[in-house]
N, CA, C and O atoms as a Tinker XYZ file with bonds, in Angstrom:
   472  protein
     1  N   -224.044000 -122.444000  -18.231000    73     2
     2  CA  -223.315000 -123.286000  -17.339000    64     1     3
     3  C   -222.844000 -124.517000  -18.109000    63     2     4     5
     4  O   -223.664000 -125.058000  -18.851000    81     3
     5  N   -221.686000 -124.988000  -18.018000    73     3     6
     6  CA  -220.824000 -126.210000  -18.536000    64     5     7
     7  C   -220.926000 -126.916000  -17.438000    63     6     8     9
     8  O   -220.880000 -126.632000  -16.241000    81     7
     9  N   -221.146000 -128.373000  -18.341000    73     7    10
    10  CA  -221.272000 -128.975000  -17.312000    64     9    11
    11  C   -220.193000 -130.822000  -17.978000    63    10    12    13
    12  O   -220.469000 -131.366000  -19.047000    81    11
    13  N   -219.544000 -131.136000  -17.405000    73    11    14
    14  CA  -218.816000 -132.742000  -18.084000    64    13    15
    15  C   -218.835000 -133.305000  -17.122000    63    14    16    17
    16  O   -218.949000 -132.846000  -15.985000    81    15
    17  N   -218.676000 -134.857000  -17.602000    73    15    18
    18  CA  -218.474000 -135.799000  -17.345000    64    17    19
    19  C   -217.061000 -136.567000  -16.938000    63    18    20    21
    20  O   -216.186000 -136.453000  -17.796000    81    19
    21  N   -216.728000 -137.289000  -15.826000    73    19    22
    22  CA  -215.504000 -137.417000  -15.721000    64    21    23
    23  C   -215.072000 -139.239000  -15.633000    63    22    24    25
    24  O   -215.371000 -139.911000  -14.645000    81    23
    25  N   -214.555000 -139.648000  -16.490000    73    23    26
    26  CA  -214.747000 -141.308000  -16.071000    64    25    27
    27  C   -213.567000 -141.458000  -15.321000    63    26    28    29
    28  O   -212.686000 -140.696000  -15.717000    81    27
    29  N   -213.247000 -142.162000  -14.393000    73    27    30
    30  CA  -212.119000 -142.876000  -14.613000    64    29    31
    31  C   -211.959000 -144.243000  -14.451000    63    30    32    33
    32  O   -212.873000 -145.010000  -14.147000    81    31
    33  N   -210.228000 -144.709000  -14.750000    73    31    34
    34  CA  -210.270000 -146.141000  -16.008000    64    33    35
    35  C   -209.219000 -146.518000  -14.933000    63    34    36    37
    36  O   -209.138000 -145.791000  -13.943000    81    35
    37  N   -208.322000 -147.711000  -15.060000    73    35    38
    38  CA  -207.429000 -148.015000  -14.285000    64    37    39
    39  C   -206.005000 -147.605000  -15.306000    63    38    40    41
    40  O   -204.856000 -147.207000  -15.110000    81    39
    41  N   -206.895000 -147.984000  -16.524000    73    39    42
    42  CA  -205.317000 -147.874000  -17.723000    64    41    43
    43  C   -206.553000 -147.362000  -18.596000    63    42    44    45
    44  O   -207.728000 -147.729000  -18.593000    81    43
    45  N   -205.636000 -146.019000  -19.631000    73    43    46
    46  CA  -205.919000 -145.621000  -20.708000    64    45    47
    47  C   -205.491000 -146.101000  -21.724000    63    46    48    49
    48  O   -204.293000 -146.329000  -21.557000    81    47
    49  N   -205.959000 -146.506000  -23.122000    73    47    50
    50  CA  -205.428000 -147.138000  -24.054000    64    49    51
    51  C   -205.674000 -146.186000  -25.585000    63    50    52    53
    52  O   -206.806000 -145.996000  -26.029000    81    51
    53  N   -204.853000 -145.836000  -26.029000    73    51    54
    54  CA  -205.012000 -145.383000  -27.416000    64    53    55
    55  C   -206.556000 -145.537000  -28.182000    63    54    56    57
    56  O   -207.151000 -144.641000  -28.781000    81    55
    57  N   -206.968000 -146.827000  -27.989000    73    55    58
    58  CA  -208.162000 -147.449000  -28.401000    64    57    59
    59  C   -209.656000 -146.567000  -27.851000    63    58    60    61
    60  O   -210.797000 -146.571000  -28.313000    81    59
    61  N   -208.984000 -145.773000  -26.548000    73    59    62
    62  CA  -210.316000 -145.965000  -25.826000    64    61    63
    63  C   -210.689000 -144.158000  -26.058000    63    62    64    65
    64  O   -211.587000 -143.522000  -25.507000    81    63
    65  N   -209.616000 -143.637000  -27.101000    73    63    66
    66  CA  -210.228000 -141.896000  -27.554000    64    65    67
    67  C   -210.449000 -141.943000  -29.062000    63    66    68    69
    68  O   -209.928000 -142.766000  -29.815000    81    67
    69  N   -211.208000 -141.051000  -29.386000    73    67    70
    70  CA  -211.726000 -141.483000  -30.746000    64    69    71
    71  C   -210.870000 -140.543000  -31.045000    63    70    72    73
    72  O   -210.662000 -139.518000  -30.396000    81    71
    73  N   -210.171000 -141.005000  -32.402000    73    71    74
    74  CA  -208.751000 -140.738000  -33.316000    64    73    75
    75  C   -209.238000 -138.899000  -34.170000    63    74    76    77
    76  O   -209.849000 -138.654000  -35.210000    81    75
    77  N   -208.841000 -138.309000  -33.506000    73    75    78
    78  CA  -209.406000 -136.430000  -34.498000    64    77    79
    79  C   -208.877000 -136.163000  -35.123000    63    78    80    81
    80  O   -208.897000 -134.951000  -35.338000    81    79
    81  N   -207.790000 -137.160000  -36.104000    73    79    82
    82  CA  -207.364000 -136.904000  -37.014000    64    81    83
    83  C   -208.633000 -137.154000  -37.911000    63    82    84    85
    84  O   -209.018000 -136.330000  -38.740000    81    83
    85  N   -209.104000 -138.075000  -37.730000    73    83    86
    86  CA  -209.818000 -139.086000  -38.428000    64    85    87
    87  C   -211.431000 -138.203000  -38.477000    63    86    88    89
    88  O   -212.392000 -138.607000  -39.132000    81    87
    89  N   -211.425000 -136.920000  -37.610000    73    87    90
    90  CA  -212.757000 -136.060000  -37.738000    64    89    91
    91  C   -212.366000 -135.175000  -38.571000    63    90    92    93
    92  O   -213.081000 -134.827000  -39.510000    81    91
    93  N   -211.052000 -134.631000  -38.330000    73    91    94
    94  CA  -210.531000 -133.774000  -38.292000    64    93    95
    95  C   -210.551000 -133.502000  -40.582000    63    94    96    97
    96  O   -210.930000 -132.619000  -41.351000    81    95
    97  N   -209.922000 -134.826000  -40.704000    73    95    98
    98  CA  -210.215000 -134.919000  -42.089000    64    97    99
    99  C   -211.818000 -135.155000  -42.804000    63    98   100   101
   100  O   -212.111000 -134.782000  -43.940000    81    99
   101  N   -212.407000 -135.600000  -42.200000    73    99   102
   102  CA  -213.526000 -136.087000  -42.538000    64   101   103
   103  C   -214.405000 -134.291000  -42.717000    63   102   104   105
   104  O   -215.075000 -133.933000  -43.686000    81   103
   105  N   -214.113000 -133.509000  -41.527000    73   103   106
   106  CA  -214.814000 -132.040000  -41.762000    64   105   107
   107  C   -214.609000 -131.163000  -42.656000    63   106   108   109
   108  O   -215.425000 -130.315000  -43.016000    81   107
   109  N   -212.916000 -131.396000  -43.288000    73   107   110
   110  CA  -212.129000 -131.025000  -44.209000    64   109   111
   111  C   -212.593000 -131.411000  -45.788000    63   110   112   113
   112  O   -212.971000 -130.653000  -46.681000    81   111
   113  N   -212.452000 -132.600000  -45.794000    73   111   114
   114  CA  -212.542000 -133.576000  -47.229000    64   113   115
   115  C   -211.511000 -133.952000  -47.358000    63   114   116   117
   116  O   -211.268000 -134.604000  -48.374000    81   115
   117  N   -210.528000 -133.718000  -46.444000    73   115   118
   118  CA  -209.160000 -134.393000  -47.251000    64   117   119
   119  C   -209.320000 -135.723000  -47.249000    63   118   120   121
   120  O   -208.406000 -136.234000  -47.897000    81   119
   121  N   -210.055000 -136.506000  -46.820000    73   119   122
   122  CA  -210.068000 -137.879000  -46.515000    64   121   123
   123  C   -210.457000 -138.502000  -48.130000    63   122   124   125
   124  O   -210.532000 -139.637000  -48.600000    81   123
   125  N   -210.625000 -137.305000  -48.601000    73   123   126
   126  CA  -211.138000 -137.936000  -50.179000    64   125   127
   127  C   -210.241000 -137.434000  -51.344000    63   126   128   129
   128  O   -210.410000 -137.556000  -52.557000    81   127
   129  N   -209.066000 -136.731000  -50.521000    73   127   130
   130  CA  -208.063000 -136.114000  -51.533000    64   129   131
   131  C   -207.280000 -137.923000  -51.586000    63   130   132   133
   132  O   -207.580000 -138.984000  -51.040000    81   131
   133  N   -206.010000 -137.422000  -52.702000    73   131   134
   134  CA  -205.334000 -138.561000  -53.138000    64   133   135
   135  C   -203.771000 -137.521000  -52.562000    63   134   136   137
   136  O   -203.509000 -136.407000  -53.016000    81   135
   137  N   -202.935000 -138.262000  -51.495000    73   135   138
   138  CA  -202.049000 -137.441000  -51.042000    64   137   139
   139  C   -200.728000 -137.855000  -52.406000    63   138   140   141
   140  O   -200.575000 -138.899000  -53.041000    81   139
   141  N   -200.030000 -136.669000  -52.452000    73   139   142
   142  CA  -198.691000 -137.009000  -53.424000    64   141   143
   143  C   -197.490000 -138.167000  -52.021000    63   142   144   145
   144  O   -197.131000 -139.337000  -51.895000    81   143
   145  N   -197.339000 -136.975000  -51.369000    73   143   146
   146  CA  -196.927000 -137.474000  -50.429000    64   145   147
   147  C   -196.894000 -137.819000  -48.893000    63   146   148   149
   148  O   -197.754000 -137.261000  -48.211000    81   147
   149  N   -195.953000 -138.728000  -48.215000    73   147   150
   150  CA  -196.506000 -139.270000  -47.337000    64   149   151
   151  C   -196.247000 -138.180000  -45.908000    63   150   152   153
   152  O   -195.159000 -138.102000  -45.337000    81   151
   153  N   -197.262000 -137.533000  -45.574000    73   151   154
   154  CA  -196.984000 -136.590000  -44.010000    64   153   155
   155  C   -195.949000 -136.972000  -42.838000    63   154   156   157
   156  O   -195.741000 -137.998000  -42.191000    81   155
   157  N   -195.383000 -135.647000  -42.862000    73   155   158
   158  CA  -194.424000 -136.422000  -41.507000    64   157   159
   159  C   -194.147000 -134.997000  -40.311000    63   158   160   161
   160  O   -193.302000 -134.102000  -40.306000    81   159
   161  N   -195.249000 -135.311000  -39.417000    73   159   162
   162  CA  -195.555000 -134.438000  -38.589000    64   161   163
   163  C   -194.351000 -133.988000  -37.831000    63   162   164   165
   164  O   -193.503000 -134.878000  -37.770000    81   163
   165  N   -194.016000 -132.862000  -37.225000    73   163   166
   166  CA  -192.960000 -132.529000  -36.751000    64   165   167
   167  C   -193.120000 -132.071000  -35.212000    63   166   168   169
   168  O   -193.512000 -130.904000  -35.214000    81   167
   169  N   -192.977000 -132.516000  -34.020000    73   167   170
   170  CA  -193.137000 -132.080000  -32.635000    64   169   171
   171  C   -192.068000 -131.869000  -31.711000    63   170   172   173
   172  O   -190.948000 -132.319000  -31.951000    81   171
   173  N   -192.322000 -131.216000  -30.667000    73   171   174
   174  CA  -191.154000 -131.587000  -29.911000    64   173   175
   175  C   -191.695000 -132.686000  -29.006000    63   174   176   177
   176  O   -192.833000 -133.157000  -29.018000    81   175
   177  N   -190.552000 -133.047000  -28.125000    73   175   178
   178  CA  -190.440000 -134.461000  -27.298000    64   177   179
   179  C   -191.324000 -134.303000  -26.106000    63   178   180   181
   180  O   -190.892000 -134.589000  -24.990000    81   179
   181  N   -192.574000 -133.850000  -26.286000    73   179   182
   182  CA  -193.741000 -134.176000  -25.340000    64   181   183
   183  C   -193.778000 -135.245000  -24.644000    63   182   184   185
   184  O   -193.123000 -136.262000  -24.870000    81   183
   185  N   -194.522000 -135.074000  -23.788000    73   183   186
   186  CA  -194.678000 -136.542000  -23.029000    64   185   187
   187  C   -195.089000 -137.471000  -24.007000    63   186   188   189
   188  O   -194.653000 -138.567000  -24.361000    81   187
   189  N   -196.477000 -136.436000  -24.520000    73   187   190
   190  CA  -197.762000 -137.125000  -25.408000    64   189   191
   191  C   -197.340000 -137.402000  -26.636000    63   190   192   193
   192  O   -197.921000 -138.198000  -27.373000    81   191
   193  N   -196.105000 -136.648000  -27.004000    73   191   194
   194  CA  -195.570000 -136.933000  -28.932000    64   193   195
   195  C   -194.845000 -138.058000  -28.419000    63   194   196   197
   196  O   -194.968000 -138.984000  -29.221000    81   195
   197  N   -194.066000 -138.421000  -27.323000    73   195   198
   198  CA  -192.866000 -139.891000  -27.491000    64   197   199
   199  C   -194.071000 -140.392000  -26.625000    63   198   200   201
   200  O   -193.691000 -140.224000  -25.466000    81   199
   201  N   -195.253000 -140.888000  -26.605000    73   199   202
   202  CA  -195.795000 -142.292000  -26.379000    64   201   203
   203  C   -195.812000 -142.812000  -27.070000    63   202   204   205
   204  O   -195.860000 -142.528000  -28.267000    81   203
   205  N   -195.755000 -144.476000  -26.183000    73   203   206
   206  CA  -195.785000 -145.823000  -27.209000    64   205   207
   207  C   -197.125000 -145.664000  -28.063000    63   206   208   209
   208  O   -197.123000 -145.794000  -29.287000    81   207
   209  N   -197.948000 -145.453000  -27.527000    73   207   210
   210  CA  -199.544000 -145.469000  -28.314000    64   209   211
   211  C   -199.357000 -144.904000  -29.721000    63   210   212   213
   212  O   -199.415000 -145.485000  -30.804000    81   211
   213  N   -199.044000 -143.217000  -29.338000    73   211   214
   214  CA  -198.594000 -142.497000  -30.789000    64   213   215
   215  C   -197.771000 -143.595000  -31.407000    63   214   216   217
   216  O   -198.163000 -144.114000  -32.452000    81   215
   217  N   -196.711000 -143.961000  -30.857000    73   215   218
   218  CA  -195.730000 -144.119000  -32.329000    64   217   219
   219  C   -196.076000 -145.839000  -32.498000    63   218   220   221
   220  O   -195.373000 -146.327000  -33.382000    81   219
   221  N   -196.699000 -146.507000  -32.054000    73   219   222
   222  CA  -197.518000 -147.330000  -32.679000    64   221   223
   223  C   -198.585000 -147.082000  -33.591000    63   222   224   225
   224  O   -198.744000 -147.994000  -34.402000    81   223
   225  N   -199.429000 -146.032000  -33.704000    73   223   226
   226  CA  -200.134000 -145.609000  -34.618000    64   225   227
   227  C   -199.792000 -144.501000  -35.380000    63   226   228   229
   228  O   -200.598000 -143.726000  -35.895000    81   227
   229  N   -198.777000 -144.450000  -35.432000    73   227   230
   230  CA  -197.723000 -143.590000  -36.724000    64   229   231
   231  C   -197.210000 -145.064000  -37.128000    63   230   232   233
   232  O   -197.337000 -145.013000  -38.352000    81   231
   233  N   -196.849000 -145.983000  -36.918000    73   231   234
   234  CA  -196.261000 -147.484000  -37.768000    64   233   235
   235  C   -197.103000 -147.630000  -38.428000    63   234   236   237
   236  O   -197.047000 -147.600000  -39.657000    81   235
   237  N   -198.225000 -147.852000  -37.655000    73   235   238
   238  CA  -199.464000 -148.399000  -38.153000    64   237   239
   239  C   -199.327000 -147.466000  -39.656000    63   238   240   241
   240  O   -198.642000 -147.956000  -40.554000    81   239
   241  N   -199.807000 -146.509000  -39.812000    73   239   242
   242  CA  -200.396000 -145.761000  -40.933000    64   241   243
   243  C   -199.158000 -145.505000  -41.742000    63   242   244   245
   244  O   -199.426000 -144.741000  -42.670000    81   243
   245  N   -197.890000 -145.873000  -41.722000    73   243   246
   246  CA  -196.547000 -145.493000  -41.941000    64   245   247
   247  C   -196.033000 -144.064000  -42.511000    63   246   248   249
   248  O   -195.595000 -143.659000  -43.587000    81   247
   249  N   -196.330000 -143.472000  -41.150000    73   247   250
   250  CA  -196.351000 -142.386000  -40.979000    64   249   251
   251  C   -195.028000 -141.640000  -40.190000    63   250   252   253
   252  O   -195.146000 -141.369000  -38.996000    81   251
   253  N   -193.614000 -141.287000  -41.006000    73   251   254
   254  CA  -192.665000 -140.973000  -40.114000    64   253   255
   255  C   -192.608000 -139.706000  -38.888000    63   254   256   257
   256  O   -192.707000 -138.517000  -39.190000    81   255
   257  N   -192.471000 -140.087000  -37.789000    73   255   258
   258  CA  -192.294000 -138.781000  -37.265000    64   257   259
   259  C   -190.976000 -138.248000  -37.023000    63   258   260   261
   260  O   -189.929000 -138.847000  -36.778000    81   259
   261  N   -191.231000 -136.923000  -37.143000    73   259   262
   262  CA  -189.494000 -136.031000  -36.795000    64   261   263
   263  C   -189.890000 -135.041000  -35.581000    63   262   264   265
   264  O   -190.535000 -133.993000  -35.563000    81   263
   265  N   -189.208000 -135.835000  -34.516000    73   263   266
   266  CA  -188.662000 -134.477000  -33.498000    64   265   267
   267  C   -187.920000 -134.010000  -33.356000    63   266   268   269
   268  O   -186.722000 -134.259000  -33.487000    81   267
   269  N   -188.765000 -132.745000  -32.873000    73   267   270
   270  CA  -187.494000 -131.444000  -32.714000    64   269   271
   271  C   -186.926000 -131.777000  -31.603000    63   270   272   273
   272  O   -187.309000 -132.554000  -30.729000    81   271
   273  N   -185.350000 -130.715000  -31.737000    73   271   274
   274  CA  -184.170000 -130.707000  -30.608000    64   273   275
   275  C   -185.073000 -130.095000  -29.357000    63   274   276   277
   276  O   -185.729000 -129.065000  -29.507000    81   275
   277  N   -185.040000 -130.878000  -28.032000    73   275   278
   278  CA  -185.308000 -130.651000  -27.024000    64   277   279
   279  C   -184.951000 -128.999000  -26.263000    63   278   280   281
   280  O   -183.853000 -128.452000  -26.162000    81   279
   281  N   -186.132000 -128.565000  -25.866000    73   279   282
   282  CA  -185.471000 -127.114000  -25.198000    64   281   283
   283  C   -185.406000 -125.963000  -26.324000    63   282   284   285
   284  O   -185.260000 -124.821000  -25.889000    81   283
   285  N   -185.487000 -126.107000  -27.547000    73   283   286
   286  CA  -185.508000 -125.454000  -28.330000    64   285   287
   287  C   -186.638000 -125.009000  -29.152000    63   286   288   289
   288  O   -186.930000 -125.789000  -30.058000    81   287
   289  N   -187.584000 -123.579000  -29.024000    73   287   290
   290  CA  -188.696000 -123.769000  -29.457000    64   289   291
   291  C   -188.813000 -123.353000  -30.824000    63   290   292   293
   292  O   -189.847000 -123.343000  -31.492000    81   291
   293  N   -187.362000 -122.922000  -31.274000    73   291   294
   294  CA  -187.216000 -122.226000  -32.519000    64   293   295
   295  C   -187.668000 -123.369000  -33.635000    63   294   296   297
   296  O   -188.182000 -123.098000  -34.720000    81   295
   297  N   -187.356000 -124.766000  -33.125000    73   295   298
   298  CA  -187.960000 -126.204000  -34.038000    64   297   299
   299  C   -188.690000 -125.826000  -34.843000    63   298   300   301
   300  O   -188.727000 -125.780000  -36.073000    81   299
   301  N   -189.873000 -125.279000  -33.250000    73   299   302
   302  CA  -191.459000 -125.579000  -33.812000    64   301   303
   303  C   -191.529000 -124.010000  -34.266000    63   302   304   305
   304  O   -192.505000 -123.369000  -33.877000    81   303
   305  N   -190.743000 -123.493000  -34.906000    73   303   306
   306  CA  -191.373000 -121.893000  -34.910000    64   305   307
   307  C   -192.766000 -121.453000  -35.813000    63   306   308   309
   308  O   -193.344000 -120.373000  -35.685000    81   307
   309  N   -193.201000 -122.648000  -36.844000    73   307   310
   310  CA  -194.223000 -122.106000  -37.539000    64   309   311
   311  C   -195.178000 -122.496000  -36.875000    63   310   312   313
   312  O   -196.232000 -121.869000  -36.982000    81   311
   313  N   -195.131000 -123.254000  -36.291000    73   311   314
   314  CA  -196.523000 -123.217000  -35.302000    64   313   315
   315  C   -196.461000 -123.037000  -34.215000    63   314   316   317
   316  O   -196.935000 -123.988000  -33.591000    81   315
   317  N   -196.091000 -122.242000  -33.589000    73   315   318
   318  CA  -195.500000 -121.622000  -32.606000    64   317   319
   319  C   -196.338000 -120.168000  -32.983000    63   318   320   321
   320  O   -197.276000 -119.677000  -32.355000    81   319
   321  N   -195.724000 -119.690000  -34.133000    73   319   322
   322  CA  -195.515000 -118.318000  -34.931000    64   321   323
   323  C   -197.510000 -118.355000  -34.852000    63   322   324   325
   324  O   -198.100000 -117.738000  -33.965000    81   323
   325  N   -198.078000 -118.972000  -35.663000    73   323   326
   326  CA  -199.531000 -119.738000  -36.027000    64   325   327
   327  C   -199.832000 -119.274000  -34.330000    63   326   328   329
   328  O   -200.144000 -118.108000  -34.084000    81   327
   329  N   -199.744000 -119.977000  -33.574000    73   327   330
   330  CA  -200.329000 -119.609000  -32.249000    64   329   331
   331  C   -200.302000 -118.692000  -31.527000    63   330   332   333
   332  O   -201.081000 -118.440000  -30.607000    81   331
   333  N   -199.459000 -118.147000  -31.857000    73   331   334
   334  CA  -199.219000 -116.865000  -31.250000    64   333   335
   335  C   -199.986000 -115.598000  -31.732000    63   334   336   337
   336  O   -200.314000 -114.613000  -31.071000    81   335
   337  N   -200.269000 -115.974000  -33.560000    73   335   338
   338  CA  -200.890000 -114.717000  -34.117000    64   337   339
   339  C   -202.195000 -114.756000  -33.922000    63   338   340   341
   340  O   -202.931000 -113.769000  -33.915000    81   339
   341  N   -202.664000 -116.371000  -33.690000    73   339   342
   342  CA  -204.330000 -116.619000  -33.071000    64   341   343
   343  C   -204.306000 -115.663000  -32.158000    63   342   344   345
   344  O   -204.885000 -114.576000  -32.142000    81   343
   345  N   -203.356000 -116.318000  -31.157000    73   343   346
   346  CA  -203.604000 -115.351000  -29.714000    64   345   347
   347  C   -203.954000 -114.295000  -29.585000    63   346   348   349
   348  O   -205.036000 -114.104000  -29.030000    81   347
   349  N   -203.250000 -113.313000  -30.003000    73   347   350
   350  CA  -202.962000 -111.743000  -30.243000    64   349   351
   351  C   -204.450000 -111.307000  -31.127000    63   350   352   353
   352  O   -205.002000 -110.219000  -30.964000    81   351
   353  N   -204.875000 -112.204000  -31.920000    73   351   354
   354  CA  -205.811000 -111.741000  -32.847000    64   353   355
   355  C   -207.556000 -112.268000  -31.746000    63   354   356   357
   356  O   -208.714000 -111.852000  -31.768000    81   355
   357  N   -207.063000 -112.988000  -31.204000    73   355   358
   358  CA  -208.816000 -113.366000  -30.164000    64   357   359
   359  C   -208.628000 -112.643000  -28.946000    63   358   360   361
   360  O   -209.568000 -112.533000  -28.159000    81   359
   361  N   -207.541000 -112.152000  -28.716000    73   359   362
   362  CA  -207.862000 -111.356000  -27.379000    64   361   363
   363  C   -208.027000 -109.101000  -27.856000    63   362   364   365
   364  O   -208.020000 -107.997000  -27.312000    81   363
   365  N   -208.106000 -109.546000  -28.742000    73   363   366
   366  CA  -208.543000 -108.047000  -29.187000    64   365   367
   367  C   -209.687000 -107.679000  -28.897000    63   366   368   369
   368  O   -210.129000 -106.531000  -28.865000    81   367
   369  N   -210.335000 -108.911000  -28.620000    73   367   370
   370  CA  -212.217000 -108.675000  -28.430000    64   369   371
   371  C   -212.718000 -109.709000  -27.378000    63   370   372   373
   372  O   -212.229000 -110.766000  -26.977000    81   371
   373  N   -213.712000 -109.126000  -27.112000    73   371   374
   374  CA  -214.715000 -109.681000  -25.890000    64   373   375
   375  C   -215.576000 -110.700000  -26.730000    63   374   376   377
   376  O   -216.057000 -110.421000  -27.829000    81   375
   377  N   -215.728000 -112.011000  -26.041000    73   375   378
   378  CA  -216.336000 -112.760000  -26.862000    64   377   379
   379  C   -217.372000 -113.132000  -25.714000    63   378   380   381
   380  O   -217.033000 -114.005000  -24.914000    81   379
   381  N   -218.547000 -112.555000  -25.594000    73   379   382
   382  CA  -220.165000 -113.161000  -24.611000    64   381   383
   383  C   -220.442000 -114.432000  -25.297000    63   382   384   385
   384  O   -220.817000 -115.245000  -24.451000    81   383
   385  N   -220.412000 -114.992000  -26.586000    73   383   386
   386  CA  -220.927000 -116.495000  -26.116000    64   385   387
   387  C   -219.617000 -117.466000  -27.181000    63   386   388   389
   388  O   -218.931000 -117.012000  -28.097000    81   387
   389  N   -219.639000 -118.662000  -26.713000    73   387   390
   390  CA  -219.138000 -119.451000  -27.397000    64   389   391
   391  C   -218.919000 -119.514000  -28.857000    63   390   392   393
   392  O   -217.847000 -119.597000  -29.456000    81   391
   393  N   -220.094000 -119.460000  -29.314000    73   391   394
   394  CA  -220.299000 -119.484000  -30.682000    64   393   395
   395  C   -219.479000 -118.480000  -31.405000    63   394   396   397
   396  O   -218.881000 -118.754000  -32.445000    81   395
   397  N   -219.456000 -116.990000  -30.682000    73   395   398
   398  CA  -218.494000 -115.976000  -31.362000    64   397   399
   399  C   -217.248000 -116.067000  -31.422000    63   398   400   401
   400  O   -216.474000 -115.662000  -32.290000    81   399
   401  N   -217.015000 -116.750000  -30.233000    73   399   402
   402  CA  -215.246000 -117.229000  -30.368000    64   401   403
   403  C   -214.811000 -118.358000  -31.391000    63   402   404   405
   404  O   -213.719000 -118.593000  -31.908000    81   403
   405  N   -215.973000 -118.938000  -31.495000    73   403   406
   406  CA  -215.702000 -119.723000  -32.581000    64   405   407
   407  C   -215.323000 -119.814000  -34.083000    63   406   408   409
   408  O   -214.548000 -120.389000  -34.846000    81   407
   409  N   -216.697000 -118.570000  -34.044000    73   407   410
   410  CA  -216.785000 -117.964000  -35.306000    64   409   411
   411  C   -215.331000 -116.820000  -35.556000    63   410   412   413
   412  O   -215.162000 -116.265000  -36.642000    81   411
   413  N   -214.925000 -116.731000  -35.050000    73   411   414
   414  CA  -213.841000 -115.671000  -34.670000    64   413   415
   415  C   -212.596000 -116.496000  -34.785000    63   414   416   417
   416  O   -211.578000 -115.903000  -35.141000    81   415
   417  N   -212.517000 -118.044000  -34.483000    73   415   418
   418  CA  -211.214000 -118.686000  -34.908000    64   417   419
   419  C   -211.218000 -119.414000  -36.266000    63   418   420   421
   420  O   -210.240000 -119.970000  -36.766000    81   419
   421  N   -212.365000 -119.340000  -36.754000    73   419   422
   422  CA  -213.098000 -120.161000  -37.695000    64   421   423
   423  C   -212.494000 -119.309000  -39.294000    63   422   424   425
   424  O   -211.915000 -119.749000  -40.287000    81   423
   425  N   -213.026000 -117.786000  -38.859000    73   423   426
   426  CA  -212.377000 -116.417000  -39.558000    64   425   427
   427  C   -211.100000 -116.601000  -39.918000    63   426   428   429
   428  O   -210.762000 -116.651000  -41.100000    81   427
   429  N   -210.072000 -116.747000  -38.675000    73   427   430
   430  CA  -209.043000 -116.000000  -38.518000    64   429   431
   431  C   -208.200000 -117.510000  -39.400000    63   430   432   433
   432  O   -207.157000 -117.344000  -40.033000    81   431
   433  N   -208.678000 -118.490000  -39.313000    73   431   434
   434  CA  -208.088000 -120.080000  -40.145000    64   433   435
   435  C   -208.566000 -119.665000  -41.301000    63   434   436   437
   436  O   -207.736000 -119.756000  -42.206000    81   435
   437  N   -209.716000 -119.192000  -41.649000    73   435   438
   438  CA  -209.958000 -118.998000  -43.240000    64   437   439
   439  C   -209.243000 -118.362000  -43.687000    63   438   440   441
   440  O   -208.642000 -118.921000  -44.603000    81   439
   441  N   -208.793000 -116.815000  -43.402000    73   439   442
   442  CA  -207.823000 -115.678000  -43.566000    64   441   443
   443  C   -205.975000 -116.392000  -43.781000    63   442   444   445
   444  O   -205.265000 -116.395000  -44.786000    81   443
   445  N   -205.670000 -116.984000  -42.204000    73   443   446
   446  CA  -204.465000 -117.444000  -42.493000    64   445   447
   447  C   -204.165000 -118.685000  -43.356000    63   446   448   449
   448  O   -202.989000 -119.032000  -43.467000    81   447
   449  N   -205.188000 -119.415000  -44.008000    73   447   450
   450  CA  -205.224000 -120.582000  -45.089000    64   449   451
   451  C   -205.233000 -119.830000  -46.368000    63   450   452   453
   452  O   -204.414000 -120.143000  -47.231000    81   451
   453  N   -206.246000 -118.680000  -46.616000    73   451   454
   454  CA  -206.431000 -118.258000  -48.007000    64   453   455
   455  C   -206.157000 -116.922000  -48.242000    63   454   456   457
   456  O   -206.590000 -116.366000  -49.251000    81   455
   457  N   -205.402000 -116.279000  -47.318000    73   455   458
   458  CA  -205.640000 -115.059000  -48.189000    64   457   459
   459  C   -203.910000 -114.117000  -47.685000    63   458   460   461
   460  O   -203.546000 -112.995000  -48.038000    81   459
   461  N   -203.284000 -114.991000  -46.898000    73   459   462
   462  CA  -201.793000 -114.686000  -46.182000    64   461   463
   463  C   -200.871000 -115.231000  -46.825000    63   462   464   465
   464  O   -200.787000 -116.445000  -46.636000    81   463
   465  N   -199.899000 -114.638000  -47.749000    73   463   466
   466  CA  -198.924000 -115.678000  -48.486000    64   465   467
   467  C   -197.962000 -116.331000  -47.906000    63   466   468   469
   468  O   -197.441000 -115.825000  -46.912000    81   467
   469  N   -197.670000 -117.153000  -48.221000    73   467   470
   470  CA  -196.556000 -118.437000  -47.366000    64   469   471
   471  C   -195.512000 -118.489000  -48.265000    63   470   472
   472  O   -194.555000 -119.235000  -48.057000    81   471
């Protein structure tokens, strides 16, 4: 059984979710690589990609962003393409506990990082 917690706030603030980029590298190591160059994430016009919050903390880190043409998902097709082959590849199987689905997306990122040519 799952069970969460639900707060609520009057106003949400950028400040008040902890940043998963910032885990996200830390689980990785990239946080200890030396980048050549500077990342420039590519989305379409989400609610959540054109907030002020985001693109105050894309200044912050001077970090350009590029969005894609609205309505058009061909933009985003590599990760699009990426999600779709997850999909297709976790519903092939029955997953009884958490942990296997995990282990099962955990796989399928190792495979499409190291062993699928780009």
């Amino acid at each position: 059984m799952l069970s969460h917690h639900l707060e609520t706030r009057q106003r949400h603030a950028a400040e008040d979710v902890t940043d998963p980029s910032t885990h996200a590298l830390e689980a990785s190591g990239c946080n200890t690589v030396k980048a050549s160059h500077q990342p420039r994430p590519v989305s379409d016009n989400g609610p959540f990609y054109i907030a002020g919050d985001l693109a105050k903390w894309l200044t912050r880190k001077n970090i350009k962003h590029i969005l894609g043409a609205s309505f058009l998902p061909q933009t985003q097709g590599k990760i699009e393409r990426w999600h779709q082959t997850l999909k297709w590849r976790i519903l092939l199987e029955n997953y009884h506990l958490p942990g296997n689905l995990e282990q099962q997306i955990a796989a399928f990122i190792d495979h499409y990082n190291n062993r699928i040519y780009h």
